[in-house]
Phi, psi and omega in degrees: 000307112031288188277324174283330169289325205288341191288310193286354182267291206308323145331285194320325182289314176298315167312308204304304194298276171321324196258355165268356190276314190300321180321298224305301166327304141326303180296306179306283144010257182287005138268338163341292180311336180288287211304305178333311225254300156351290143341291173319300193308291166315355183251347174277305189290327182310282189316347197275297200305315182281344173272346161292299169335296173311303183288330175301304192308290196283027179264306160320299185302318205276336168290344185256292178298322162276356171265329177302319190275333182275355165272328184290312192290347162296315196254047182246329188285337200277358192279287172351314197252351155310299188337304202285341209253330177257015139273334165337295232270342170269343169279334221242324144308329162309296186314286185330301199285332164289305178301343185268317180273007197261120170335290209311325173281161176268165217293185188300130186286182147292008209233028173288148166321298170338298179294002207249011202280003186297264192285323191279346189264320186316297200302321193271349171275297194295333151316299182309269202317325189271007188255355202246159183308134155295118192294185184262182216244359155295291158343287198294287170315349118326334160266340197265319173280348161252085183249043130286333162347105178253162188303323163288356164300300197295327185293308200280333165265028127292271272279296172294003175253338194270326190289325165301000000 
């Protein structure tokens, strides 16, 4: 009897053993997974944090390109409408000076083109420069190594690149 309670407790010890070995494993086991899920988590909010950035930057951006495009048609209309207000001034300038070289009128007032030569001659010089060929690069560089170059040397060759 003696030897059969010892089997039997030393089983018992031994179950005993084993199913705290299966706890402990169990345990390890499910904390791996917490720290795991943990990981996850935080790595879930990084991307969350970061893809809200990204949609701000691009809210910012899409707020920047639309104010950048509505500043260019503003001033794509002032260009127009510079365009339209200095062919005004040049078709109405035309006229004058026809009427003024025309018999029919008497010799030149003081309200003459001559007197009108302040900001509108300005304006009518840079139109011009900006309407004439670009010269070539030969040119251009022949003046920039020679900047004894006076401004009727530089006219007179526009003069000969447009005519060419």
């Amino acid at each position: 009897m003696f030897f059969s309670r010892a089997e039997e407790l030393e089983t018992t010890l031994v179950e005993l053993v084993k199913e705290d070995n299966r706890r402990l494993l169990s345990a390890k086991v499910l904390e791996r997974m917490e720290q795991e899920q943990r990981i996850t988590e935080d790595a879930r909010r990084n991307v969350e944090k970061d893809a809200a950035a990204q949609r701000f930057a691009v809210t910012m951006l899409q707020e920047k390109y639309e104010k950048a495009m509505d500043s260019i048609a503003r001033m794509e209309k002032r260009v127009v409408m510079a365009e339209s207000m200095l062919e005004a001034t040049l078709k109405y300038e035309s006229g004058q000076a026809e009427a003024l070289s025309s018999p029919r009128t008497p010799h030149a007032t003081l309200d003459s083109p001559r007197r009108k030569a302040g900001l509108l001659s300005f304006g009518l010089g840079w139109r011009d420069k900006n309407k004439q060929a670009k010269p070539d690069f030969e040119e251009s560089t022949d003046r920039k190594s020679n900047p004894s170059t006076t401004l009727g040397e530089t006219n007179s060759v526009n003069e000969q690149t447009l005519l060419n």
